[in-house]
C-alpha positions as CSV (number, residue, x, y, z in Angstrom):
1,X,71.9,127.3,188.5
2,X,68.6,128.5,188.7
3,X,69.1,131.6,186.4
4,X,70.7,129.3,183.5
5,X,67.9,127.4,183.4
6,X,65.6,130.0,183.4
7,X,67.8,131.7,180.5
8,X,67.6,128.7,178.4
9,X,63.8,128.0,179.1
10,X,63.2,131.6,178.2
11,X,65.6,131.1,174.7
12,X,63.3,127.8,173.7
13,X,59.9,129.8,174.3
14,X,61.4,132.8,172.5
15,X,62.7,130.2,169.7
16,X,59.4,128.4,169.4
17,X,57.6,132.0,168.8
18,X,60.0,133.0,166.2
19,X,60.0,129.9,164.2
20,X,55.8,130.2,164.6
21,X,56.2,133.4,163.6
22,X,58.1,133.2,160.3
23,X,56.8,129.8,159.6
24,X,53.3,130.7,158.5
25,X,52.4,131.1,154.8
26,X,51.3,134.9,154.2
27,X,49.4,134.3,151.1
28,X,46.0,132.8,151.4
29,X,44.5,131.4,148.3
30,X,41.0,130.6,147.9
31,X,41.5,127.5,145.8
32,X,43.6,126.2,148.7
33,X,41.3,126.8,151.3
34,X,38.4,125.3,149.8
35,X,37.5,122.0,150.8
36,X,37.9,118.9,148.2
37,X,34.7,116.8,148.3
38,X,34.8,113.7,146.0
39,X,36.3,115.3,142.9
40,X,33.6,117.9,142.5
41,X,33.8,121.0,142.0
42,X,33.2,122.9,145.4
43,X,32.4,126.8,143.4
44,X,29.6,124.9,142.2
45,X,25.9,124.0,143.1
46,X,26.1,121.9,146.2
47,X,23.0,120.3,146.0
48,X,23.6,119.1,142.3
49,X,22.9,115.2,142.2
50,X,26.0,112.5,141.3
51,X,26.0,108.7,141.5
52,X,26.3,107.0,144.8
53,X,28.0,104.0,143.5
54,X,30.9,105.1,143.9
55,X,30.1,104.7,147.7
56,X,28.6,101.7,147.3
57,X,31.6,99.9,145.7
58,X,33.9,101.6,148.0
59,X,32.0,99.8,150.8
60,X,31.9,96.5,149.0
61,X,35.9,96.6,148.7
62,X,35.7,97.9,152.7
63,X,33.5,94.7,153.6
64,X,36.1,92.1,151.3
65,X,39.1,94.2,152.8
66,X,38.0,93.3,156.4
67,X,37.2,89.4,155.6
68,X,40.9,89.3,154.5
69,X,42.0,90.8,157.9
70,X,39.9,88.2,159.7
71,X,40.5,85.4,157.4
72,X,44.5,85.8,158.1
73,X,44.6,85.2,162.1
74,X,42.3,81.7,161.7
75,X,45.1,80.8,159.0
76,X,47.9,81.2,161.7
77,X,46.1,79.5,164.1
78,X,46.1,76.3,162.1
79,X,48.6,74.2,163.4
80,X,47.4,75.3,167.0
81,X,43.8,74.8,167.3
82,X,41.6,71.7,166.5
83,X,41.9,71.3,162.8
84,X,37.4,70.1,162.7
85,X,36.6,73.0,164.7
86,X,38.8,76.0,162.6
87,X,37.7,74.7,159.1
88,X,33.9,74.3,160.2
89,X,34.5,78.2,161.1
90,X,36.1,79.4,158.1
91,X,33.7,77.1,156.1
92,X,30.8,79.2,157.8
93,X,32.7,82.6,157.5
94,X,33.7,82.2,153.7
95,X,30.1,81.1,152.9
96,X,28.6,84.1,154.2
97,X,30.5,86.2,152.2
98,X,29.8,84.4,149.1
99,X,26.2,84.9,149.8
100,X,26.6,88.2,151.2
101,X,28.9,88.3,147.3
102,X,25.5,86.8,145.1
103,X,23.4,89.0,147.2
104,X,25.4,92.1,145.9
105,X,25.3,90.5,141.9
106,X,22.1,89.8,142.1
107,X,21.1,92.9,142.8
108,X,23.2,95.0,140.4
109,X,25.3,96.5,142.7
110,X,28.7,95.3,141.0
111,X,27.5,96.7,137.3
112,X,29.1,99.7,136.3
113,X,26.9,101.0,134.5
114,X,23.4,101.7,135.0
């Protein structure tokens, strides 16, 4: 019994070498390997400037995504929970965001163009 199983362990580990082996790609190409940074071309300068609003809205739709996630558990809770007390809370939570929302406008930060 103790030779079959070292037959068949020594069949997997020759397996799993084999299919290693023959698995890997050859052919390296140096577009592939290159890492992809934001749509820019990585052959080129890397200290050339572009616009950081991209970021910036990409954080603003990160911040609204997240209130959705939190705003979602207080609606389940509704028929649980004291019904004052929950919409005093979302009351406060949705009006930060809508300041947090002018704060943003105000400053320019939603304008596309610059």
């Amino acid at each position: 019994m103790l030779y079959l199983s070292l037959l068949i362990f020594f069949i997997c580990n020759i397996l799993i070498i084999l299919s290693s082996i023959l698995s890997k790609k050859s052919f390296i190409d140096r577009e592939k390997s290159s890492p992809f940074e934001c749509g820019f071309d990585p052959k080129s300068f890397s200290r050339m400037p572009f616009s950081l609003h991209f970021f910036l809205i990409a954080t603003i739709f990160l911040i609204f995504d997240i209130e959705i996630t939190l705003l979602i558990p207080m609606i389940l809770i509704l028929k649980i929970s004291n019904m004052m007390n929950l919409s005093l809370i979302m009351i406060f939570f949705i009006l930060i965001l809508l300041i947090g929302l002018y704060y943003e406008w105000n400053q320019g930060a939603l304008n596309w163009t610059k």
